[in-house]
Structure formats: C-alpha cells, structure tokens
C-alpha positions as CSV (number, residue, x, y, z in Angstrom):
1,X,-81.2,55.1,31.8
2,X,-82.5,54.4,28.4
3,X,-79.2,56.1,26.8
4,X,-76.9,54.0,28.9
5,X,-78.9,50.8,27.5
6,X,-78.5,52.5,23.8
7,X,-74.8,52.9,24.5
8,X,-74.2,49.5,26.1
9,X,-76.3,47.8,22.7
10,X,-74.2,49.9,20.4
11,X,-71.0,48.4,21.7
12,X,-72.5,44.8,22.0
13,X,-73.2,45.1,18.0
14,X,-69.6,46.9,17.4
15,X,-67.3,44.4,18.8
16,X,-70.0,41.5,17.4
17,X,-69.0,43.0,14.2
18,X,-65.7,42.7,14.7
19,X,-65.2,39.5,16.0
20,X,-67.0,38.1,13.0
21,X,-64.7,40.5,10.7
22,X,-61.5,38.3,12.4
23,X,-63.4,35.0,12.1
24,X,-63.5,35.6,7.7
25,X,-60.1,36.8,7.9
26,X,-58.4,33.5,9.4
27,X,-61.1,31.0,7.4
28,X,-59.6,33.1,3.7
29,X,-56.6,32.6,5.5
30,X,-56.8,29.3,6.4
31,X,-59.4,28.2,3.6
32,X,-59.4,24.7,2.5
33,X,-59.8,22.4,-0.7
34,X,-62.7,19.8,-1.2
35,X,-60.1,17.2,0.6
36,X,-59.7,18.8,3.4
37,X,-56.0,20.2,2.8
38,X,-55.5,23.4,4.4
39,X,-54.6,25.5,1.0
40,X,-51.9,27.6,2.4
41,X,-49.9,24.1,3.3
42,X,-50.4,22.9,-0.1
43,X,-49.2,25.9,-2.0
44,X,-45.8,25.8,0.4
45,X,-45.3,22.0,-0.5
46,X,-45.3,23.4,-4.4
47,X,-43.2,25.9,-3.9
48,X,-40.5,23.9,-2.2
49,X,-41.0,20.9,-4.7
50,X,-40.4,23.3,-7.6
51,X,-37.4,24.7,-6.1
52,X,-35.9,21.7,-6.0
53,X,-36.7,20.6,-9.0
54,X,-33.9,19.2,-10.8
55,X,-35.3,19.1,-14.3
56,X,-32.7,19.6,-17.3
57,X,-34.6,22.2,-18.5
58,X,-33.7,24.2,-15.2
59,X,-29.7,23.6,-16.4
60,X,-28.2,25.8,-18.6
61,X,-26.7,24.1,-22.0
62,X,-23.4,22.6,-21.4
63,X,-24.7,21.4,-17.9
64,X,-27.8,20.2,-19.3
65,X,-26.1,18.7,-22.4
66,X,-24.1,16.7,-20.2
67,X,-26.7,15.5,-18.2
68,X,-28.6,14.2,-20.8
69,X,-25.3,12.5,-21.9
70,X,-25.3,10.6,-18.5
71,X,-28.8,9.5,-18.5
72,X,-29.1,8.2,-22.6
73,X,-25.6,6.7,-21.6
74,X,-27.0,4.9,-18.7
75,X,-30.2,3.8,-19.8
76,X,-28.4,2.5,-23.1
77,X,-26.3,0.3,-20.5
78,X,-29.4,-1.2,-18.8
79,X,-30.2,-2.3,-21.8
80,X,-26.9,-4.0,-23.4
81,X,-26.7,-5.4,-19.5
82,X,-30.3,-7.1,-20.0
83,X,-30.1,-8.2,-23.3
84,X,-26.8,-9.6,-22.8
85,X,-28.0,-11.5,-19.8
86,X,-31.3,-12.9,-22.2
87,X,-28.5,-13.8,-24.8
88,X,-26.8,-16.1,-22.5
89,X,-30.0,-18.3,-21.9
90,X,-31.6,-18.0,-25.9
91,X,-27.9,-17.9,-27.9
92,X,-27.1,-20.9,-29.4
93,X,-23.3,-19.8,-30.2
94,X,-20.9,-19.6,-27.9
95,X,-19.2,-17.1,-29.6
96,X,-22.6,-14.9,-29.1
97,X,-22.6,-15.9,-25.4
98,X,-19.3,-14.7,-25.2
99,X,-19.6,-11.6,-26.5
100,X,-22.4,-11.1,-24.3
101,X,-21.5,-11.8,-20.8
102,X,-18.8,-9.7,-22.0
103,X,-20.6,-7.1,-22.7
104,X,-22.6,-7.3,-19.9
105,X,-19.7,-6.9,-17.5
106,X,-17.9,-4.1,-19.2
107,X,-22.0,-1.9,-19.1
108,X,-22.3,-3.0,-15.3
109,X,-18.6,-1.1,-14.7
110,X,-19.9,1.7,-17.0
111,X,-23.0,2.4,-15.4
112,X,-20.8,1.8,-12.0
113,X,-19.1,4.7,-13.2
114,X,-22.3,6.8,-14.5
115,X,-24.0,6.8,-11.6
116,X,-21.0,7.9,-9.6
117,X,-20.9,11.2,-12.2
118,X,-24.6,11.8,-12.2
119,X,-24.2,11.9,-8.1
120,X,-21.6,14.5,-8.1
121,X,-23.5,15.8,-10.8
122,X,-27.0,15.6,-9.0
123,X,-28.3,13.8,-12.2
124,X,-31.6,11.7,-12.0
125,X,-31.0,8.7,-13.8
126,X,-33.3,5.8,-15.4
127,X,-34.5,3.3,-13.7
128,X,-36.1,1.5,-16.7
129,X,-35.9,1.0,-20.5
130,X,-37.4,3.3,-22.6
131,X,-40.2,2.3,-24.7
132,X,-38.0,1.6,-28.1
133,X,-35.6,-0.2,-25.7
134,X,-38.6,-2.5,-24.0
135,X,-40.1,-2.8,-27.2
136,X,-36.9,-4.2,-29.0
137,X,-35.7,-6.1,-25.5
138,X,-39.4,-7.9,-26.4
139,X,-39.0,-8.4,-29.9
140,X,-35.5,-10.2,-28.6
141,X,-37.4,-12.1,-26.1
142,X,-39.7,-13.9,-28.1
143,X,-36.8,-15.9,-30.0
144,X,-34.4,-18.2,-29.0
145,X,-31.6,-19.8,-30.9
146,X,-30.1,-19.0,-34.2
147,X,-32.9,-16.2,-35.2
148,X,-31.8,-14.9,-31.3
149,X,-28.7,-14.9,-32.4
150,X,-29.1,-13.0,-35.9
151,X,-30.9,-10.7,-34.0
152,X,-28.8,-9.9,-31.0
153,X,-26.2,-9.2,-32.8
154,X,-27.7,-7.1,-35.7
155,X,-28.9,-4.8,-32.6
156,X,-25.3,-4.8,-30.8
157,X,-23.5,-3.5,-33.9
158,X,-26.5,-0.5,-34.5
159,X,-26.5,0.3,-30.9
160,X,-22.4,0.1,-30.5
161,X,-22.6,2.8,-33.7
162,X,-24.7,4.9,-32.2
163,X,-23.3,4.7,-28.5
164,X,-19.6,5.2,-30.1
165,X,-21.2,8.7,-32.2
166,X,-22.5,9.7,-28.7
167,X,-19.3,9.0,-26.8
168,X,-16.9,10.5,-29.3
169,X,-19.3,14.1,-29.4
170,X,-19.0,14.3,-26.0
171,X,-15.3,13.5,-25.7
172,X,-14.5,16.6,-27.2
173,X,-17.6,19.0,-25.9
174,X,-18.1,18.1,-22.3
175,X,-18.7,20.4,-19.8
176,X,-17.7,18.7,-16.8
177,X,-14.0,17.7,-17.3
178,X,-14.8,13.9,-15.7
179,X,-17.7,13.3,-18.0
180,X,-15.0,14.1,-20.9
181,X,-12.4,11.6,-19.3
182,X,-15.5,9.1,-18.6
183,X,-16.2,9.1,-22.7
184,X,-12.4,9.0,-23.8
185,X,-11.7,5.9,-21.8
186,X,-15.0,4.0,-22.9
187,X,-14.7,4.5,-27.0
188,X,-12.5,1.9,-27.0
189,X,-14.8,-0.6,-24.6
190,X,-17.1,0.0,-26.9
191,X,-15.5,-0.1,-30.0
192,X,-14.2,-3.6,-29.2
193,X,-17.4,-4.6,-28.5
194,X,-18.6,-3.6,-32.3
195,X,-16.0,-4.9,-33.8
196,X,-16.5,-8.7,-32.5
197,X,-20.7,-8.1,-33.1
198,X,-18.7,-7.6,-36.7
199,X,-16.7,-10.2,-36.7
200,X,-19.9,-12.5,-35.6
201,X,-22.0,-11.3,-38.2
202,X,-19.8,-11.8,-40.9
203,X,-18.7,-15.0,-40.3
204,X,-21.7,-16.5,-40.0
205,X,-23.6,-14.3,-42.8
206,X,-26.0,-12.9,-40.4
C-alpha cells in the first residue's frame, strides 16, 4: 500500500514538473516588453518594415543616383513654385511678376512630371523644403518691394545655374532612359528662365 502511494506521489511531482517546464517555454516564447507588446510581434513588424525599406542606400549607384536626381529635382521645384507664388504678392515689377508666375507654372508641370518618374520608379519624394530652402524662402519673406525684387531674382539666377549643372549631368549619365529624356527636355525650361532672371537683373542694376 505504502509503495503504490510512493508511486502515485512520484508521478504527481513528474508531470507537475513538466507542466511548469511548458508554462517557461511559451512565457520566453511569448515574453513581453515594459508596454505590454508581445516581443515576438514586434520583432516581425521590423523585419517586414526593413524589407521594405526603400532607402537609397538600399539602391545600387546608377539607380540610386537617379533617385537622388528625382528628389533634389523635385524639392528644388517646391521651392521656385513657392517663391514664385510670394513674388507675385511682394514684387513691385511686373516684369519680376512675370517671370514668376511663369516660373511657377513651368515647376508645377515639372514636378507633374517628377512625381510620375519617382512612381514608376518607387521614389519617395519631398514633401517640404529643406532647411537652406526654408531658411532662404524666409529671408525672402521678410521683404517686399524693390529689396524683394533684388533678392528674388539674385536667388533665381543662382538656383537656375545650379538646377541647369544638375540637369545637363544627368542628361548624359542617367540610368533610367525617361529620367534622361525628362532632363534633355527641361534644360531649355530652365535656361529660359535664367536668362530673363538675367535680363532683369541687368537692366535694372540689381
């Protein structure tokens, strides 16, 4: 009698054992974070955020060279399209109004046109100004009339120079034969619009 009770005990404490064996394998399993997250859930939303991450650096050159083109050339354009809009309300030449409701037609087609390549492309693009962009778009705020004016168009003909540099590089390295096309086509856009910034400045000794 006593063995049987011995026995029975025994097999109590084994499966005791065990059960509590299973209960700290599905708790490290399942463990969670000071939140309340279940750990194994988080580290499955990383995983997939990261493999979809479409970061530049996860390009390889000419892809990634390409897609920086698309986003400096966009974010440029958001620029030229609000300054030109503030020029319109603190210009006091028409000539400098012209030039920029001009301007800011021909960037809203461009951009048009960007974001159609950065889709096929799977390109983020901007959504705001940089800092050197805000910072100057502020600098242009805080004036009106013909000190708007002198700046304004001081900062179209830099940007214009730099935009055309950029354009005519990638006119002639381009990976993606549409982005090539997309540059070749706007040079001249652009090169029209620094050669009336030009004209403007000159003629009225800016």
């Amino acid at each position: 009698m006593k063995s049987r009770i011995l026995v029975v005990a025994t097999v109590a404490v084994s499966l005791a054992y065990v059960a509590c064996q299973q209960r700290g394998d599905k708790n490290n399993r399942n463990s969670t974070d000071s939140a309340g997250f279940d750990t194994m859930t988080t580290d499955t939303v990383t995983r997939d955020h990261t493999s979809t991450d479409t970061s530049y650096n996860t390009m390889s050159g000419p892809m990634r060279d390409d897609a920086e083109f698309l986003a400096m050339a966009y974010g440029d354009g958001l620029f030229e399209i609000e300054a030109a809009k503030l020029a319109q309300k603190n210009a006091s030449s028409n000539e400098v109004k012209t030039l920029a409701k001009t301007i800011e037609t021909d960037h809203m087609k461009a951009n048009d046109q960007l974001s159609a390549l950065a889709g096929k492309s799977n390109v983020t693009l901007p959504v705001a100004l940089t800092d050197n962009k805000q910072s100057t778009y502020n600098e242009l705020a805080a004036v009106t009339g013909k000190e708007f004016d002198k700046k304004y168009i001081k900062e179209m003909v830099k940007c214009h120079e730099d935009a055309i540099d950029a354009f005519e590089k990638k006119s002639k390295n381009a990976n993606n034969a549409e982005i090539q096309n997309f540059a070749v086509k706007t040079i001249p856009v652009l090169t029209a619009h620094k050669t009336k910034a030009e004209v403007i400045k000159e003629m009225n000794k800016m």
